[in-house]
Backbone bond lengths (Angstrom), bond angles and torsions (degrees), N, CA, C in turn:
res aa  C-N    CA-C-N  psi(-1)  N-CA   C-N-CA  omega(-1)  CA-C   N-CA-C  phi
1 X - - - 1.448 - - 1.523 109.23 -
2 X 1.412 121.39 124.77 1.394 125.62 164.71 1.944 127.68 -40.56
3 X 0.824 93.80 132.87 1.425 91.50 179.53 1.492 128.37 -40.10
4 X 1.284 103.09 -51.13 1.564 120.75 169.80 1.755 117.60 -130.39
5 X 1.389 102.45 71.52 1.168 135.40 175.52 1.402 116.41 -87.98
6 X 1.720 113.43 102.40 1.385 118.36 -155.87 1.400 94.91 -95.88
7 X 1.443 138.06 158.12 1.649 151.82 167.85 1.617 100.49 -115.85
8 X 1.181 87.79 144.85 1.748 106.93 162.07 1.230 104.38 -59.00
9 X 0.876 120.16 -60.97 2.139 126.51 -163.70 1.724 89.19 -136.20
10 X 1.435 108.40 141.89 1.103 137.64 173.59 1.443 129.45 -118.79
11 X 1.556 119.88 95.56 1.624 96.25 172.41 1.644 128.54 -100.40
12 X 1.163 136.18 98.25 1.099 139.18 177.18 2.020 115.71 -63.29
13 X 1.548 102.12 102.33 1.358 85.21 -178.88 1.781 97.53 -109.63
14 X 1.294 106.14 150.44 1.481 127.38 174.54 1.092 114.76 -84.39
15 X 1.540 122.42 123.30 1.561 127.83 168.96 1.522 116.92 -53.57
16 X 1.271 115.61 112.11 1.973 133.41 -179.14 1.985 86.79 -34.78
17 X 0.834 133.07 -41.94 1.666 130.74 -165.59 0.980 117.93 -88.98
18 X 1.514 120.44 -16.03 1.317 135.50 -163.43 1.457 129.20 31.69
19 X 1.692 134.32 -42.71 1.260 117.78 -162.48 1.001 150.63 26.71
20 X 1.686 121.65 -163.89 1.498 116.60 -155.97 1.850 104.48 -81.89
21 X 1.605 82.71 -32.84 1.723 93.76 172.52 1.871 128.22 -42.18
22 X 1.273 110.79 -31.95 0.762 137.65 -173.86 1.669 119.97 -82.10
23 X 0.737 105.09 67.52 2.103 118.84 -173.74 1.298 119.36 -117.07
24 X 1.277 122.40 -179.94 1.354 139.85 -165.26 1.678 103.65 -68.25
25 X 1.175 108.42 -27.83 1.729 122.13 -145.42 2.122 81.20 -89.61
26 X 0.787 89.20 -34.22 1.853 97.53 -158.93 1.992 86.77 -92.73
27 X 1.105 124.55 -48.48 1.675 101.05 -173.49 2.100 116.06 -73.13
28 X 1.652 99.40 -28.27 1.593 103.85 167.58 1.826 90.66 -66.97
29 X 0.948 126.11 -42.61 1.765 92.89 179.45 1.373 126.86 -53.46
30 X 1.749 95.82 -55.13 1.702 101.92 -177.73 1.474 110.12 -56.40
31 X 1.305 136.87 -44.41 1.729 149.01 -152.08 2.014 88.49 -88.00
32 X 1.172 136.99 -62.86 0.823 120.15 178.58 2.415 142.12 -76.13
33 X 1.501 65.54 22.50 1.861 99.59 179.53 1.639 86.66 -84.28
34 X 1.337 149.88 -6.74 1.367 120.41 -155.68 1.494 104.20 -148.02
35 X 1.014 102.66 148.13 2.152 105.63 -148.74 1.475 88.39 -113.86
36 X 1.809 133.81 -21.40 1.348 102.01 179.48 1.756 85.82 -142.60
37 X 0.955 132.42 -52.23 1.759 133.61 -178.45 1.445 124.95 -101.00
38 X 0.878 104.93 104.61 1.867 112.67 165.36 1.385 129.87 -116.75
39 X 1.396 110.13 108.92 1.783 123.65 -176.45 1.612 90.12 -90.37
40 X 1.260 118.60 134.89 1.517 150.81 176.35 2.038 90.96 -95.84
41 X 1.202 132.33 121.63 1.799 128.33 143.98 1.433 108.57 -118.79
42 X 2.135 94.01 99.04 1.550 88.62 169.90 1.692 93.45 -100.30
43 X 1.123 116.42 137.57 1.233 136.65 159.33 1.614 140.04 -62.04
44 X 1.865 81.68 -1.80 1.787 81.40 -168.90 1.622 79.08 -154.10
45 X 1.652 123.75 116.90 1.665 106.28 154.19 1.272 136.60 3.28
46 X 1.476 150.07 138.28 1.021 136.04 146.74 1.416 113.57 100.50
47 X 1.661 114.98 -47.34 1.571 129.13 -169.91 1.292 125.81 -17.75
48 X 2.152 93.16 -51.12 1.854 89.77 -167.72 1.739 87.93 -88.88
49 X 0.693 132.64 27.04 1.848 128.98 179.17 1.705 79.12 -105.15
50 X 1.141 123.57 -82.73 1.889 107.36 178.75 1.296 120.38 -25.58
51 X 1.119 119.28 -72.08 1.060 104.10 -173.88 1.655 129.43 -75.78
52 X 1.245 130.07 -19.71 1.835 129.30 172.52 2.135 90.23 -80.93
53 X 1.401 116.71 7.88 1.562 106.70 154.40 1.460 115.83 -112.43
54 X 1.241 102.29 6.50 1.511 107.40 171.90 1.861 130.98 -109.13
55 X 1.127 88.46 99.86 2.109 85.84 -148.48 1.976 92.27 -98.87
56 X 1.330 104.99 133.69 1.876 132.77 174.92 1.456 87.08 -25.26
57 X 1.221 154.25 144.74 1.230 123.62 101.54 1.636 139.36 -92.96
58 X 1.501 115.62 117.50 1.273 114.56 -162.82 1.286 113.70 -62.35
59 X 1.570 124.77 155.43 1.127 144.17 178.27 1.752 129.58 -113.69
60 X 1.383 96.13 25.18 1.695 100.61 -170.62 1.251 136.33 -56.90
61 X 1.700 90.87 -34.15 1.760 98.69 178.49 1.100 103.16 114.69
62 X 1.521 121.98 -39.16 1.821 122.50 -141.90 1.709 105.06 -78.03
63 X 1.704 117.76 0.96 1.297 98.56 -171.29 2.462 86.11 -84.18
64 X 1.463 96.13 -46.09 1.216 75.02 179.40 1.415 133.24 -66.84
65 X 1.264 119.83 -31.13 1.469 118.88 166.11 1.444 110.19 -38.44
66 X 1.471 128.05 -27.85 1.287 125.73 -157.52 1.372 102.36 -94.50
67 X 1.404 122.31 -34.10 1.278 135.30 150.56 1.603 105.07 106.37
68 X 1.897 91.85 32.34 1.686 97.18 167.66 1.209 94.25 -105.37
């Protein structure tokens, strides 16, 4: 699959359990896959509000390597 591989219609469905997997970083992927229709299936109240309040935090190192 292309990196930025656009769809006519997009359905983004949300895992009923949601988890940590489940964040802000990962639903702007699915929602911005789709150039004219996007159906959201949260399965449980609230879900996509969990997760677009739940943001990756990376672990690279590089701010200290950089030595800010």
């Amino acid at each position: 699959m292309a990196q930025w591989l656009l769809e006519q219609s997009t359905v983004v469905v949300l895992p009923e359990g949601g988890g940590e997997i489940l964040t802000r970083e990962l639903v702007y992927t699915g929602v911005t896959r789709a150039r004219e229709f996007l159906s959201v299936i949260e399965p449980r109240p609230g879900l996509l509000g969990q997760a677009i309040g739940r943001q990756f935090k990376r672990a690279s190192g590089l701010k200290a390597k950089l030595g800010s």
